[in-house]
Backbone as CSV, one residue per row, in Angstrom:
resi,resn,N_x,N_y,N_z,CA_x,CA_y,CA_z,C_x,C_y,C_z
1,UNK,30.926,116.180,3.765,30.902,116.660,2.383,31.912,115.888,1.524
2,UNK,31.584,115.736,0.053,32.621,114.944,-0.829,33.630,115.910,-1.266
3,UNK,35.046,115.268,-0.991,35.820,115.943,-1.604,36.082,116.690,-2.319
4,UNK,36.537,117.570,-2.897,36.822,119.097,-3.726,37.382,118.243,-4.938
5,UNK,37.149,118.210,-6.091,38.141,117.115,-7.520,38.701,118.365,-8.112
6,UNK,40.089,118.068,-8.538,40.618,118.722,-9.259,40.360,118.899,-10.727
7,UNK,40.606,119.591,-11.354,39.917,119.772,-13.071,40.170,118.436,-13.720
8,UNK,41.884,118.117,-12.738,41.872,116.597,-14.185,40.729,115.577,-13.731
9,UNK,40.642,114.975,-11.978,39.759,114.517,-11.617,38.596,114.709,-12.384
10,UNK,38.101,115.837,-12.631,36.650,115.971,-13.240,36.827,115.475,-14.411
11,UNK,37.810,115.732,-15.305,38.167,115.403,-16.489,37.946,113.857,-16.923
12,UNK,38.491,112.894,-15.665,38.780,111.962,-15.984,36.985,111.239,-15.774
13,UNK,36.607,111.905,-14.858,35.464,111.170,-14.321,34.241,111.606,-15.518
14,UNK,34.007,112.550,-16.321,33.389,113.030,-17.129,33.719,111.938,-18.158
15,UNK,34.848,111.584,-18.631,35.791,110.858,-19.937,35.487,109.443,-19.593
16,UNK,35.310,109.250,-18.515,34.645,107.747,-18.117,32.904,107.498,-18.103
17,UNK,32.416,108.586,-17.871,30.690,108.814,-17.850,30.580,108.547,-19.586
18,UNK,31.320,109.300,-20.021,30.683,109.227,-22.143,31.123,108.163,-22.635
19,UNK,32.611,107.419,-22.063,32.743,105.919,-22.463,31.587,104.796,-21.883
20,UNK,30.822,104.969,-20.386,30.066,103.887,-20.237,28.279,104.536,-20.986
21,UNK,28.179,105.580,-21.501,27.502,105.826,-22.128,27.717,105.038,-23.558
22,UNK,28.805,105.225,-24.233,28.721,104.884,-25.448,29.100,103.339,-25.296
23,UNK,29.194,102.735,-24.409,29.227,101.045,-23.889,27.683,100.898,-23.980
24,UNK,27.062,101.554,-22.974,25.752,101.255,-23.239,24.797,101.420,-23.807
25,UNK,24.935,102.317,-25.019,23.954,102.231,-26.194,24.695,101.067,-27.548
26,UNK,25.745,100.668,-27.055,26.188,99.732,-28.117,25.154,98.226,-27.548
27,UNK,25.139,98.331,-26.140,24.462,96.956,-25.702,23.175,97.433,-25.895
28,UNK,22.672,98.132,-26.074,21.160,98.461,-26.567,20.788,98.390,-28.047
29,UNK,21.465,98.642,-28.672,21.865,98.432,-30.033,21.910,96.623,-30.586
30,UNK,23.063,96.139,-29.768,23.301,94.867,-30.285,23.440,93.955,-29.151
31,UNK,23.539,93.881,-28.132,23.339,93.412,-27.062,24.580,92.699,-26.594
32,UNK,24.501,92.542,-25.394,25.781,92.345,-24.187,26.462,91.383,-24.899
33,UNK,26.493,90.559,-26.004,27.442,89.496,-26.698,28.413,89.934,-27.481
34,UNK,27.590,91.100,-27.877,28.517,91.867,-29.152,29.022,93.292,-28.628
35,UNK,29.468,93.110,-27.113,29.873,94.871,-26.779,31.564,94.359,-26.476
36,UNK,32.433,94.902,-27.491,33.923,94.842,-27.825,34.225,96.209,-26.845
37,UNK,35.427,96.002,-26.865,36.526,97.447,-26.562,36.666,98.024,-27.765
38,UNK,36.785,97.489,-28.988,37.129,97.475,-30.538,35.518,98.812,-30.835
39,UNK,34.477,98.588,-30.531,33.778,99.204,-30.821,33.285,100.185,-30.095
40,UNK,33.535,100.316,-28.908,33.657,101.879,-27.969,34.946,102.530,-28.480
41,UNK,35.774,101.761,-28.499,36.897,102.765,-29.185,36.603,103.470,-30.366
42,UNK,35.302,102.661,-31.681,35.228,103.672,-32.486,34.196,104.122,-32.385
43,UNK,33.488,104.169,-31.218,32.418,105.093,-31.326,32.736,106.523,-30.253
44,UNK,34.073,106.455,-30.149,34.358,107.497,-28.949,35.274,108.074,-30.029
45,UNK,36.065,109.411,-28.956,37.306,110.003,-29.813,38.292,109.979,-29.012
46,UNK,38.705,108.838,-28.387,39.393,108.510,-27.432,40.302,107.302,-28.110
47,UNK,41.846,107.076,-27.715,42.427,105.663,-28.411,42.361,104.712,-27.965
48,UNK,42.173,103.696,-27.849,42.055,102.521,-27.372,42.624,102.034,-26.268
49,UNK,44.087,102.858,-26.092,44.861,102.737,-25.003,44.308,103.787,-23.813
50,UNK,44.159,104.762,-24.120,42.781,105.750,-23.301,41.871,105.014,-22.491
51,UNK,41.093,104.298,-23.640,39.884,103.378,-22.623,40.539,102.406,-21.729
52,UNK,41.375,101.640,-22.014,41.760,100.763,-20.863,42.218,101.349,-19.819
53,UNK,42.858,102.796,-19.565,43.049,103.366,-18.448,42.025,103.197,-17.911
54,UNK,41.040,103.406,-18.500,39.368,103.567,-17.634,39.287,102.285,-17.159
55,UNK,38.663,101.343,-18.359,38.584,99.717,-18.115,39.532,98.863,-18.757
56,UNK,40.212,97.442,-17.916,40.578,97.013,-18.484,39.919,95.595,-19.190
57,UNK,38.810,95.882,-19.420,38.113,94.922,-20.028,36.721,95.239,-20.367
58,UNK,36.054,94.471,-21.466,34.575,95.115,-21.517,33.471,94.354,-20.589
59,UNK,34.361,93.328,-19.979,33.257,92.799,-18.695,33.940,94.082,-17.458
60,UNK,34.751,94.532,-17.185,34.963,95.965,-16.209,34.254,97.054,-16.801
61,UNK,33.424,96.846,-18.222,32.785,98.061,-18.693,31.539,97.614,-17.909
62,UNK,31.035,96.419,-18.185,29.743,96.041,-17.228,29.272,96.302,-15.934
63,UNK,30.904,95.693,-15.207,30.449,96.125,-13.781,30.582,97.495,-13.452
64,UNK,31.314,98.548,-14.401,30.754,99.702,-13.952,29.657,100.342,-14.233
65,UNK,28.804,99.327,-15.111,27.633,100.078,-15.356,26.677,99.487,-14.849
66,UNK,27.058,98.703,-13.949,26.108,97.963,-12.543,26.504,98.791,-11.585
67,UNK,27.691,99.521,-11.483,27.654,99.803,-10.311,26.905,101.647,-10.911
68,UNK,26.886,102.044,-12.035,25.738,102.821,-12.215,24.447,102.766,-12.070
69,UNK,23.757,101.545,-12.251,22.728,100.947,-11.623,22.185,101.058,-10.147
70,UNK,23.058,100.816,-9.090,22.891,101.024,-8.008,22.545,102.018,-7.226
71,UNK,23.964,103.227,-7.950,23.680,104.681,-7.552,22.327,104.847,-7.689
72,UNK,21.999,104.674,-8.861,20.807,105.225,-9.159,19.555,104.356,-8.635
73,UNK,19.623,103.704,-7.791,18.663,102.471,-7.295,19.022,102.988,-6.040
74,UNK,20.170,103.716,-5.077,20.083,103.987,-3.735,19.191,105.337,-3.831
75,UNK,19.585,106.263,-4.668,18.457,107.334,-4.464,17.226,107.118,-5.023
76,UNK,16.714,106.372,-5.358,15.310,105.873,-5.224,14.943,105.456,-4.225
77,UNK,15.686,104.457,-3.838,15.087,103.542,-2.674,15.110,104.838,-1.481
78,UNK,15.769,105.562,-1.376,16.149,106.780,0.064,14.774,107.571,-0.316
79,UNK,14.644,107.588,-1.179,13.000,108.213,-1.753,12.208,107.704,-1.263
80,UNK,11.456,106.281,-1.679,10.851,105.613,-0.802,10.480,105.627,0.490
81,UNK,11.844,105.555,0.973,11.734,105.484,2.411,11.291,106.368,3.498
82,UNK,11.471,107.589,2.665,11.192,109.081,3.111,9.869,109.268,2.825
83,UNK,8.727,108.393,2.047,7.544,108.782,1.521,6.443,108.523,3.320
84,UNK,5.397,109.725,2.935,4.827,109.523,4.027,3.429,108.953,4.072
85,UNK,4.097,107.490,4.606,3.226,106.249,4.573,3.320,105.365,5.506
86,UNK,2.580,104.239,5.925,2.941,103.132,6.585,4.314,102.612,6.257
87,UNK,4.210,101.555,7.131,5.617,101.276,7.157,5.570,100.187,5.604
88,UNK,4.423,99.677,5.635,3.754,98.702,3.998,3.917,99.499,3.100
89,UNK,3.519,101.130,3.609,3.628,102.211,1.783,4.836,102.201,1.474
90,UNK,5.708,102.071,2.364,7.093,103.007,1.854,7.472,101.197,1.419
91,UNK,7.729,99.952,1.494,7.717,99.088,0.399,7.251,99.199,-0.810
92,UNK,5.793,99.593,-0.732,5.165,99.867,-1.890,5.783,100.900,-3.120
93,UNK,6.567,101.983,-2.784,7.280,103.277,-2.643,8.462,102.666,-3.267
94,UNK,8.976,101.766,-2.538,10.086,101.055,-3.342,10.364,100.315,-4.669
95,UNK,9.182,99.449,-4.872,8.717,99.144,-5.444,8.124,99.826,-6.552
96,UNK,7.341,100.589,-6.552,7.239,101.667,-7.862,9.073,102.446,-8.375
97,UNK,9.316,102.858,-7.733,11.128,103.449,-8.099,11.240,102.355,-8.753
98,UNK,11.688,101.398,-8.146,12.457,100.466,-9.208,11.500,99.971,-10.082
99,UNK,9.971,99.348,-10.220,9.666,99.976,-11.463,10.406,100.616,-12.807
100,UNK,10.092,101.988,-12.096,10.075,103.086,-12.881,11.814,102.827,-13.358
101,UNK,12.454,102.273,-12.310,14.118,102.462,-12.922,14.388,101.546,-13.525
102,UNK,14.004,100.225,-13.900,13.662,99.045,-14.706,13.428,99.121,-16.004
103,UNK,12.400,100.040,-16.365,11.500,100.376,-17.717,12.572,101.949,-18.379
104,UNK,13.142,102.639,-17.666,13.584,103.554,-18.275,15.166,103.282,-18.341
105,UNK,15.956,102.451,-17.691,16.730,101.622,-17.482,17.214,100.179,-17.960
106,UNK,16.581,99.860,-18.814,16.413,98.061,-19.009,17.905,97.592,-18.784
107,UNK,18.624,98.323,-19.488,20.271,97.964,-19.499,20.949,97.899,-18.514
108,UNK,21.182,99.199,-17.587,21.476,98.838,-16.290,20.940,97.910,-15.312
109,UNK,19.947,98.191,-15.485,18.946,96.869,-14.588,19.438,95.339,-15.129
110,UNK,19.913,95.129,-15.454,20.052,93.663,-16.490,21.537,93.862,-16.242
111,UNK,22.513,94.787,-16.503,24.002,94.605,-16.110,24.441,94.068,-14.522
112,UNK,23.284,94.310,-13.412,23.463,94.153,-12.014,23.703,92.631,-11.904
113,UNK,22.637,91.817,-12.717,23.040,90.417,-12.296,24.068,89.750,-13.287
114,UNK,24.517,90.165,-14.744,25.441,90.272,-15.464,26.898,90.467,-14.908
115,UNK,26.962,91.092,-14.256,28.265,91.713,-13.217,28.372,90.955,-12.331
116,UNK,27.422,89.913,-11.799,27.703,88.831,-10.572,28.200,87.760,-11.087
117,UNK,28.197,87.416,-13.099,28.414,86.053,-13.305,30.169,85.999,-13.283
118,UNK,30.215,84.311,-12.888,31.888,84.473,-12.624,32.277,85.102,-13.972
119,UNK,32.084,85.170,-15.114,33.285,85.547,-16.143,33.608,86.958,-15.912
120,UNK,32.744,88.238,-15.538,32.321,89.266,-15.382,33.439,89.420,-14.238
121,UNK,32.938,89.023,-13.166,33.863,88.862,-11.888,35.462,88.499,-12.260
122,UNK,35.247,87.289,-12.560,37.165,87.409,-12.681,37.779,88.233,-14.164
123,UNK,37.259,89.100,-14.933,37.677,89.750,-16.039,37.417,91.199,-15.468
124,UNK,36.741,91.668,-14.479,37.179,93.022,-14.199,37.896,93.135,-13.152
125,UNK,38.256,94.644,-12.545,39.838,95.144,-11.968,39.141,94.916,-10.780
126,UNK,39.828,94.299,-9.386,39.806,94.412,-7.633,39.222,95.806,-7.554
127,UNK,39.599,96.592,-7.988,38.768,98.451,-7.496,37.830,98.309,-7.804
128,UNK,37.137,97.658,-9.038,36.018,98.367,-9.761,34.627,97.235,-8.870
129,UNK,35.171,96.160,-8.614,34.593,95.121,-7.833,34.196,95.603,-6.118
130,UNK,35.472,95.876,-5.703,35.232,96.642,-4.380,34.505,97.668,-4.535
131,UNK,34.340,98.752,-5.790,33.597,99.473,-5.126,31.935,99.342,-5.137
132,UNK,31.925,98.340,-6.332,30.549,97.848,-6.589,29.971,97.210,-5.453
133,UNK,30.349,96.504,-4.398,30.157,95.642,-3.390,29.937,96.386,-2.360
134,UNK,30.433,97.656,-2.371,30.503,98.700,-1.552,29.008,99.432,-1.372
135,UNK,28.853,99.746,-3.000,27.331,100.063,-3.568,26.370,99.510,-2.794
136,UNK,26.372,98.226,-3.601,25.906,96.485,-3.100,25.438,96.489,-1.497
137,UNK,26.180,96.965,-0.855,26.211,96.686,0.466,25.615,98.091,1.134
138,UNK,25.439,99.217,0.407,24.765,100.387,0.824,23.164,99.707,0.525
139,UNK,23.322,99.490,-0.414,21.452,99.565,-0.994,21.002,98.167,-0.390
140,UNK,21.913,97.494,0.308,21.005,96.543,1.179,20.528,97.058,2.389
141,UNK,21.279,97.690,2.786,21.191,98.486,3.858,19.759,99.143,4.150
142,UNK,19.638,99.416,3.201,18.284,100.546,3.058,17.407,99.286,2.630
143,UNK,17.409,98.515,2.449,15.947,97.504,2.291,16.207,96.921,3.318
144,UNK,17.422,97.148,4.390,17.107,96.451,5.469,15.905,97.198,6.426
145,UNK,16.299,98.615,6.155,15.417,100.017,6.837,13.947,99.386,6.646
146,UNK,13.467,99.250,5.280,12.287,98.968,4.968,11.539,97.780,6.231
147,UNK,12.226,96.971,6.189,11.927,95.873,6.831,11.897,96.006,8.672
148,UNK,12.744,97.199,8.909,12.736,97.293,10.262,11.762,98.434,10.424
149,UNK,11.226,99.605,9.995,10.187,99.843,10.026,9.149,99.246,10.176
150,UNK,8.847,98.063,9.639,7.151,97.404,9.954,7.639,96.698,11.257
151,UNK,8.784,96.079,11.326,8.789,95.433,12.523,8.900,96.004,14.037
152,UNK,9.206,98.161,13.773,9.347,98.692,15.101,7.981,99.351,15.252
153,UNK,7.251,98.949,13.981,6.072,99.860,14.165,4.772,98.575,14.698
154,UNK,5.358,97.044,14.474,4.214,96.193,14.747,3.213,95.893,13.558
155,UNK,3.976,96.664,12.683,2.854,95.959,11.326,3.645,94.678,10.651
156,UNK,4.524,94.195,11.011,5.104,92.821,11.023,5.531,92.197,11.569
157,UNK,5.580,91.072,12.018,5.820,90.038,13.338,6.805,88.835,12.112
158,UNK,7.601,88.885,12.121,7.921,87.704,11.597,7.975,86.315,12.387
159,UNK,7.514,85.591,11.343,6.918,84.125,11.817,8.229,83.236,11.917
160,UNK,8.025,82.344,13.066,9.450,81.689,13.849,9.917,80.369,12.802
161,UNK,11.172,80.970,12.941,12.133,80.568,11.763,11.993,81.330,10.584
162,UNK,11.873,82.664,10.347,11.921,83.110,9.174,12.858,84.392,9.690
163,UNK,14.073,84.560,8.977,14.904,85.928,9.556,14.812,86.936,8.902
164,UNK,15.746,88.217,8.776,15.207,89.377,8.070,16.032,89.004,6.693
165,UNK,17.184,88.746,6.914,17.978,88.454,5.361,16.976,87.954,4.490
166,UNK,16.485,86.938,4.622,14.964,86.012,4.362,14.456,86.656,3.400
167,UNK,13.269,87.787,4.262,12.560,88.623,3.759,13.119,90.026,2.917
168,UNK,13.972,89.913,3.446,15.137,90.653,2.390,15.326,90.678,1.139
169,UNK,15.643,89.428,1.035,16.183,88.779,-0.379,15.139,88.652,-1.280
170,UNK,13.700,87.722,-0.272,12.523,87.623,-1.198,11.843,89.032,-1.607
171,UNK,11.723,89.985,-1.229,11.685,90.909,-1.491,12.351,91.331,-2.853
172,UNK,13.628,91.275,-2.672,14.479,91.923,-3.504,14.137,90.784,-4.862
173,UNK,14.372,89.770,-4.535,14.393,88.648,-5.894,13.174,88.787,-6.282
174,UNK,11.349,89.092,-5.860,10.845,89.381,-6.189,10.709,90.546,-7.589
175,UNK,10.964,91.621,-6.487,10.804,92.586,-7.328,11.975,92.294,-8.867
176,UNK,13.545,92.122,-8.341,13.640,91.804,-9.850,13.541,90.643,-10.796
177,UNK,12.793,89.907,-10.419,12.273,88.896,-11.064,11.128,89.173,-11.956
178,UNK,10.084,89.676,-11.245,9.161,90.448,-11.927,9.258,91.491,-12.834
179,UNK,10.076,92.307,-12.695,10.204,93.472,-13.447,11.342,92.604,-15.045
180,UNK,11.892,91.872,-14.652,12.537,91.460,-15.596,11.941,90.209,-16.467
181,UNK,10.903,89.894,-16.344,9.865,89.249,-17.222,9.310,90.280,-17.553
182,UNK,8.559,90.945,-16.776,7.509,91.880,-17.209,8.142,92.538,-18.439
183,UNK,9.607,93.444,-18.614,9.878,93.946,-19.419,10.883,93.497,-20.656
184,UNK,10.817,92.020,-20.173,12.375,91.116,-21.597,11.663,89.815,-21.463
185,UNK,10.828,89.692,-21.507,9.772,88.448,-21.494,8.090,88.617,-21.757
186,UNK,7.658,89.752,-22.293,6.189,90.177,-22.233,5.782,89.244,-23.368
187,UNK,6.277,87.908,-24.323,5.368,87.718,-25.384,5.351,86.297,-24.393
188,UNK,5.937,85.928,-23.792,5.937,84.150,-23.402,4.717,84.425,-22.095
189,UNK,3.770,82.944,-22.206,2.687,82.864,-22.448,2.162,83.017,-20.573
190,UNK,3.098,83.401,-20.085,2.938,83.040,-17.997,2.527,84.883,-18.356
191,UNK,3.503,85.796,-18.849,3.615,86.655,-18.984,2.368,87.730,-19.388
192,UNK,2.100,87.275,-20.702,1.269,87.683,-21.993,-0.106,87.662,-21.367
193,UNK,-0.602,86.457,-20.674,-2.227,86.311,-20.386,-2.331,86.994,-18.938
194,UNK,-1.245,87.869,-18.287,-2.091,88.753,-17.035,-2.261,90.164,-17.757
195,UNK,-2.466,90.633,-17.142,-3.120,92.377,-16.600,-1.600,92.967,-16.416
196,UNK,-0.844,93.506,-17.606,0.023,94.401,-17.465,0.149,95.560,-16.158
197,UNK,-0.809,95.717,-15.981,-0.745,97.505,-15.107,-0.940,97.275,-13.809
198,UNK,0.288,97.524,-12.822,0.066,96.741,-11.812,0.248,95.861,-11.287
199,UNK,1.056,94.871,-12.348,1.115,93.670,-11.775,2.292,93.466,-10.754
200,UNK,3.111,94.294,-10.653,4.393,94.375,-9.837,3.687,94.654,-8.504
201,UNK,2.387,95.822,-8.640,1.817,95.834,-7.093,1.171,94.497,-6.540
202,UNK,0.730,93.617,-7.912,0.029,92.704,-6.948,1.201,91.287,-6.675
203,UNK,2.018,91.365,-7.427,2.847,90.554,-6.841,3.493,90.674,-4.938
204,UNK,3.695,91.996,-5.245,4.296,92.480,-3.681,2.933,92.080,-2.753
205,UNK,1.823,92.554,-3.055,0.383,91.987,-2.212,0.829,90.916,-2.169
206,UNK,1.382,89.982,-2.837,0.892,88.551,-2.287,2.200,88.131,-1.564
207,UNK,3.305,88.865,-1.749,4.471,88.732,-1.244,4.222,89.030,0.845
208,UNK,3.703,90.436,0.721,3.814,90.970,2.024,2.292,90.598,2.719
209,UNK,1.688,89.994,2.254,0.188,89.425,2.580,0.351,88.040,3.464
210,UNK,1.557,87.339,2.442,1.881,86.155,2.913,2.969,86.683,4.323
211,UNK,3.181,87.217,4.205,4.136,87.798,5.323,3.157,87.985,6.836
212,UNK,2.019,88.605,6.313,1.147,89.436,7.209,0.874,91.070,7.808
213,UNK,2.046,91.175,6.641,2.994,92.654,6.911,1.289,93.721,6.787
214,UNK,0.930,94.128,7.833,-0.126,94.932,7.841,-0.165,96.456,7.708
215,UNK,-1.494,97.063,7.422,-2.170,96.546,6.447,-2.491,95.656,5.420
216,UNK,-3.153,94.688,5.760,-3.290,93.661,4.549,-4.336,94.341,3.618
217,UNK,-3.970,93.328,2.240,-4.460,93.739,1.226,-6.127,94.075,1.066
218,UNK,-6.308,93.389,1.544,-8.241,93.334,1.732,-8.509,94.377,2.448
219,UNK,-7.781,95.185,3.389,-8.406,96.182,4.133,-7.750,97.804,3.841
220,UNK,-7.044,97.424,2.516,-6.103,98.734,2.347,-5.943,99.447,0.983
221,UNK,-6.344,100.459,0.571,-6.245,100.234,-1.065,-4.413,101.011,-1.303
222,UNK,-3.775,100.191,-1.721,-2.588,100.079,-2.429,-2.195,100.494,-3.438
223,UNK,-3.462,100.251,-4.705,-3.477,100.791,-5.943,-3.209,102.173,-5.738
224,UNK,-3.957,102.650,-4.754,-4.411,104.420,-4.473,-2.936,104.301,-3.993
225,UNK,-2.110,103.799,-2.965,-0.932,104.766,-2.583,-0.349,104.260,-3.782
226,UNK,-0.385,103.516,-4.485,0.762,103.494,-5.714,0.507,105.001,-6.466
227,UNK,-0.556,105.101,-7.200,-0.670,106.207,-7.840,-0.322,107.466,-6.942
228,UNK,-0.738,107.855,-5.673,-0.160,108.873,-4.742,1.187,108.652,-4.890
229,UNK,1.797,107.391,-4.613,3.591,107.547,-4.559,4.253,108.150,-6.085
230,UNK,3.729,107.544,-7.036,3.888,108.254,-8.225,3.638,109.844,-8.610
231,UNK,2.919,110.378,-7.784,2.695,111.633,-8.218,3.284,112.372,-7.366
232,UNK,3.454,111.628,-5.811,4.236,112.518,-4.873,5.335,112.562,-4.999
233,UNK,6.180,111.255,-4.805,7.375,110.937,-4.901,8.410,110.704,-6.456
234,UNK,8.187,110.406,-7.269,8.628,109.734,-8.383,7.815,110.150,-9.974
235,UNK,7.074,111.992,-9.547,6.421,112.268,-10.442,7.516,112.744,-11.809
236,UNK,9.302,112.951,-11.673,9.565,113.195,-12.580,10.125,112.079,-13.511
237,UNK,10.176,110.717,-12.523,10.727,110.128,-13.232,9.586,109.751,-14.414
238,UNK,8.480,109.487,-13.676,7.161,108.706,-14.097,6.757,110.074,-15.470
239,UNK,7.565,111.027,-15.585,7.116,112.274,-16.571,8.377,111.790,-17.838
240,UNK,9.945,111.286,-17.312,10.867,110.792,-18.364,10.078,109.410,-19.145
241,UNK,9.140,108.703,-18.245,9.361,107.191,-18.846,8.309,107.514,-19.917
242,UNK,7.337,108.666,-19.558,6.195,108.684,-20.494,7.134,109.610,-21.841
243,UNK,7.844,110.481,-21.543,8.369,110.363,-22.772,9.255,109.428,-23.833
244,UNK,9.748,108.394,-22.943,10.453,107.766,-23.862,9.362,106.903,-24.716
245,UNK,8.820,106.667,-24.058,7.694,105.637,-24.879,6.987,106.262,-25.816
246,UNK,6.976,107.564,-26.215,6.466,108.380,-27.231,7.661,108.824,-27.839
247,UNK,8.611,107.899,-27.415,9.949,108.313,-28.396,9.920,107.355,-29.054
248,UNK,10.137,107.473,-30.836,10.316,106.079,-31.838,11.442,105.832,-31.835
249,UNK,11.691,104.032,-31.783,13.006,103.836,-31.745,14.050,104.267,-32.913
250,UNK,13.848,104.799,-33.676,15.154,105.727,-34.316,15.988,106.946,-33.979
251,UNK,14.788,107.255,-33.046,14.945,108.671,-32.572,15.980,108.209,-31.290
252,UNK,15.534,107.056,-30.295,16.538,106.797,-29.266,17.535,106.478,-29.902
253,UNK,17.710,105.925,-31.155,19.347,105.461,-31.247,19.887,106.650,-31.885
C-alpha cells in the first residue's frame, strides 16, 4: 500500500497538480515556445518563488508533465493487457488506449519526447528526471508483457536475429509515430489522402503481420476486436473524447 501523506504532503502535491495544469493549458493556448515561469506565475495565485519550489525551470515543468503522461499511459496499457483476447488482441488493446490517450491528450503525448531533448534534460532537477525514468522504465516493462505473451503462447516466433527490445521499440515508435501525424499533421499530403478511421489499426496489421505475430490479418477480424476493446475496455475514455470534440474551442479554453 502507498504511504499515508500528511495534510501538508497533500497540500503540496495538489499545489503542484494546478501549477502543471495551468503550464499546460498555456502550451495549448500558445505552444511549448512561449510557456515562461513569468506566465504560470500569473495565471496561478501562487508567487513566483512558490513555483520554483515546485519547478526549477519551465523545461522541469515539461518533464513533469511527461512524467504525467506516463502515469496515465501505464494504466492504460495494464488495461490492455488484462483485456480478454489473444495474445495479438491485447496489442491491439494497447493500441486503441493510447489512441484514445493521444487525441484527448495531445499535450502530454507530445511533452514525452519534448522531455528527452538535451535542453529539457539538462534544465530540469536530478529528482524530477529520476523519477520520470523510473515511469519510463515501468511502462516498458509492460510492453515487454505484451510481447512475451505471443511468444509463451506460440503466436510469435521471432525470426533469427531479431530480439525483443527490437520489436519493442518498433512497436512503440510505431504507434507514436502514427498517432502523432495522424493528430499534428492531418493537412500534409502522406496524411490527408488515407482513410482516417482506423488507420492506427492498420498500421499495427502491417506491423505484427510482418512479424507473423498470429492471428494474421487475413484470417482474423481486428476491426471487430477494436470496436469490442473500445466498448469493453476503454468505453469511458472513448465517452470523454466524444465529448470533447463536441466541445467548441472557446469553451475548452
Amino acid at each position: 500500500m502507498p504511504p499515508v501523506l500528511t495534510k501538508k504532503q497533500q497540500a503540496i502535491l495538489a499545489r503542484e497538480a494546478e501549477l502543471l495544469d495551468i503550464a499546460k493549458a498555456i502550451v495549448i493556448r500558445e505552444g511549448f515556445a512561449h510557456l515562461t515561469m513569468d506566465k504560470v506565475a500569473a495565471a496561478s495565485p501562487y508567487s513566483k518563488g512558490t513555483i520554483y519550489n515546485h519547478f526549477i525551470s519551465k523545461e522541469d515543468l515539461v518533464t513533469a508533465l511527461a512524467a504525467q503522461a506516463f502515469k496515465q499511459e501505464i494504466q492504460l496499457f495494464r488495461r490492455a493487457l488484462a483485456f480478454d483476447g489473444n495474445s495479438r488482441e491485447k496489442v491491439v488493446a494497447m493500441h486503441v488506449g493510447y489512441s484514445l490517450f493521444t487525441r484527448m491528450e495531445p499535450v502530454l503525448s507530445l511533452c514525452v519526447l519534448t522531455s528527452r531533448t538535451p535542453l529539457v534534460i539538462e534544465k530540469s532537477s536530478p529528482q524530477r528526471l529520476a523519477s520520470f525514468s523510473e515511469l519510463e522504465e515501468e511502462l516498458v516493462g509492460i510492453s515487454d508483457q505484451f510481447l512475451a505473451n505471443g511468444l509463451e503462447s506460440g503466436a510469435l516466433v521471432l525470426p533469427e536475429g531479431l530480439n525483443r527490445d527490437s520489436v519493442v521499440f518498433a512497436n512503440w515508435s510505431m504507434a507514436f509515430g502514427s498517432n502523432a501525424l495522424m493528430n499534428n499533421a492531418s493537412q500534409s499530403c502522406c496524411v490527408s489522402r488515407i482513410a482516417q478511421n482506423y488507420s492506427i489499426l492498420q498500421n499495427a496489421n502491417l506491423l505484427l503481420d510482418g512479424l507473423r505475430w498470429r492471428p494474421m490479418s487475413a484470417d482474423f477480424d481486428y476491426f471487430q476486436s477494436w470496436k469490442r476493446i473500445e466498448e469493453e475496455v476503454f468505453a469511458h475514455e472513448v465517452h470523454l473524447l466524444n465529448e470533447l470534440q463536441t466541445t467548441s474551442p472557446q469553451d475548452v479554453i
